[in-house]
C-alpha positions as CSV (number, residue, x, y, z in Angstrom):
1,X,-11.3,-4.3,-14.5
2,X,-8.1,-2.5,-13.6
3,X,-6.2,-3.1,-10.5
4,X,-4.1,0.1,-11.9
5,X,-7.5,2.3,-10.8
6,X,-7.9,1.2,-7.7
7,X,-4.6,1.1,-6.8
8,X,-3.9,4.3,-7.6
9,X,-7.5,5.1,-5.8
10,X,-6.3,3.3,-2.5
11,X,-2.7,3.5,-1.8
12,X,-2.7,2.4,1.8
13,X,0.2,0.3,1.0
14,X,1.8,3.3,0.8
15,X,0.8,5.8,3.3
16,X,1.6,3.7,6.4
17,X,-2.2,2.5,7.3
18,X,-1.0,-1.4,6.0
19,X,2.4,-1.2,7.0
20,X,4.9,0.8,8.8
21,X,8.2,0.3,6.4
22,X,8.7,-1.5,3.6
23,X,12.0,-3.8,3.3
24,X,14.9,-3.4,0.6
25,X,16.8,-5.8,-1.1
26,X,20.9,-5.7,-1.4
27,X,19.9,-5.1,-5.5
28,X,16.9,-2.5,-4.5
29,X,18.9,1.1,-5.4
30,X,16.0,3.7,-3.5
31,X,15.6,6.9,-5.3
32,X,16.9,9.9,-3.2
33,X,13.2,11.2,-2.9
34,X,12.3,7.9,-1.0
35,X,15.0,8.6,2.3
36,X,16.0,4.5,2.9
37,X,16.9,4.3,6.3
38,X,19.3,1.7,7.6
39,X,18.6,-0.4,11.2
40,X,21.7,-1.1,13.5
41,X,21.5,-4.7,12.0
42,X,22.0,-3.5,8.4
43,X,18.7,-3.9,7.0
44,X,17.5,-1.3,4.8
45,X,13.9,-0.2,4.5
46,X,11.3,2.7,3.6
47,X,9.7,4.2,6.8
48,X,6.2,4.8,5.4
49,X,4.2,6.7,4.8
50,X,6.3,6.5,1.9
51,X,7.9,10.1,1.0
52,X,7.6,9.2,-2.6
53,X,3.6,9.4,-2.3
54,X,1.8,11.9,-3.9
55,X,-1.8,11.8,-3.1
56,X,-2.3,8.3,-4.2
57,X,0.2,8.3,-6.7
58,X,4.1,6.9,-6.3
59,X,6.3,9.3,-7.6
60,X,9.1,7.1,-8.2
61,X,6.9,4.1,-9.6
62,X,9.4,3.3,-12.4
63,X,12.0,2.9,-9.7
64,X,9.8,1.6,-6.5
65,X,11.4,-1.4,-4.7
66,X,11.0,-5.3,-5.2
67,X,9.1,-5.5,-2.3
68,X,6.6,-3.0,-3.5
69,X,6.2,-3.9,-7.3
70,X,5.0,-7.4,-5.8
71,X,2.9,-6.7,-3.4
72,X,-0.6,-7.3,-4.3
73,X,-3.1,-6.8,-1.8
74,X,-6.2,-8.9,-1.3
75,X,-8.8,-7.1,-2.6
76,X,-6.6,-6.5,-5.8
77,X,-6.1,-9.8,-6.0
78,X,-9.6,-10.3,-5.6
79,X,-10.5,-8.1,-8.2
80,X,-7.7,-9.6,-10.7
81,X,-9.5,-12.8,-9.9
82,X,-13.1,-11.7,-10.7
83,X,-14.5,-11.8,-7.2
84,X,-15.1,-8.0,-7.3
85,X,-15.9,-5.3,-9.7
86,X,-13.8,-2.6,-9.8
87,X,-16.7,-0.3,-8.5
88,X,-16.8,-3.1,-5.7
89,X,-13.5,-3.0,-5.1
90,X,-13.3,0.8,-5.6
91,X,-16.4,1.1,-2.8
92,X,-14.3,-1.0,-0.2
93,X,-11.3,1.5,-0.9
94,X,-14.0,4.4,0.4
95,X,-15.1,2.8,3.3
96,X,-11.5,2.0,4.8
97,X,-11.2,6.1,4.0
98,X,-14.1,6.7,5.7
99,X,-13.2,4.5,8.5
100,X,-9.8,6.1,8.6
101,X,-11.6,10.1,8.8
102,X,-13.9,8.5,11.8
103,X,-10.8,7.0,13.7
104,X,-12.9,3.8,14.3
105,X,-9.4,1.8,14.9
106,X,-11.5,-1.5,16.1
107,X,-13.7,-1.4,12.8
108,X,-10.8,-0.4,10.3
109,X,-8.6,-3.0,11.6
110,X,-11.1,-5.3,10.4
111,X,-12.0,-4.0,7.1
112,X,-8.2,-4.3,6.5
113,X,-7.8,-7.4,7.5
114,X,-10.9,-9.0,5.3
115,X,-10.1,-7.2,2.2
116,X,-6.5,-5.6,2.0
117,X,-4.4,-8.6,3.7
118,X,-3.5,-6.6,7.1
119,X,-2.6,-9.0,10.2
């Protein structure tokens, strides 16, 4: 099982559809490509979709912020814990997709929330 596959299969984490900015840390340096934007309180973030996403793939991965080399999503987490195969897991991925390409908001809402971790 490879939560490195679906991952790089899903990357909704990414692309805005599980979260609409990503925090920095003081210590977090964002690469150029990534544009970090800074709110009239101070606090930096990365609008998303992320502008290092390629596809599914980061582009700055080596680089990428604490917050997202620890965020683990719940059906990765799932999968890391056996509960799901990573066809399973990879199957779930497609149906948010095709949930997304239907615009059924009420139905992907749920999906997300039962297996990605979106309130």
């Amino acid at each position: 099982m490879s939560a490195e596959t679906v991952c790089q299969a899903c990357a909704m984490c990414c692309d805005g559809t599980l979260f609409t900015r990503v925090p920095l840390t003081p210590d977090d340096v964002a690469p150029a490509e990534v544009h970090a934007v800074t709110s009239p309180t101070g606090a930096r973030f990365l609008p998303q979709p992320c502008a290092a996403l390629s596809g599914t793939r980061c582009a700055v991965y080596a680089q990428r912020p604490t917050a997202c080399r620890r965020f683990e999503c719940l059906l990765v987490a799932a999968l890391r814990d056996g509960e799901v195969s990573e066809a399973g897991a990879l199957e779930l991925v497609a149906k948010a997709r095709a949930l997304q390409r239907q615009q059924d908001a009420g139905r992907l809402a749920e999906h997300l929330r039962l297996y990605f971790g979106r309130y």
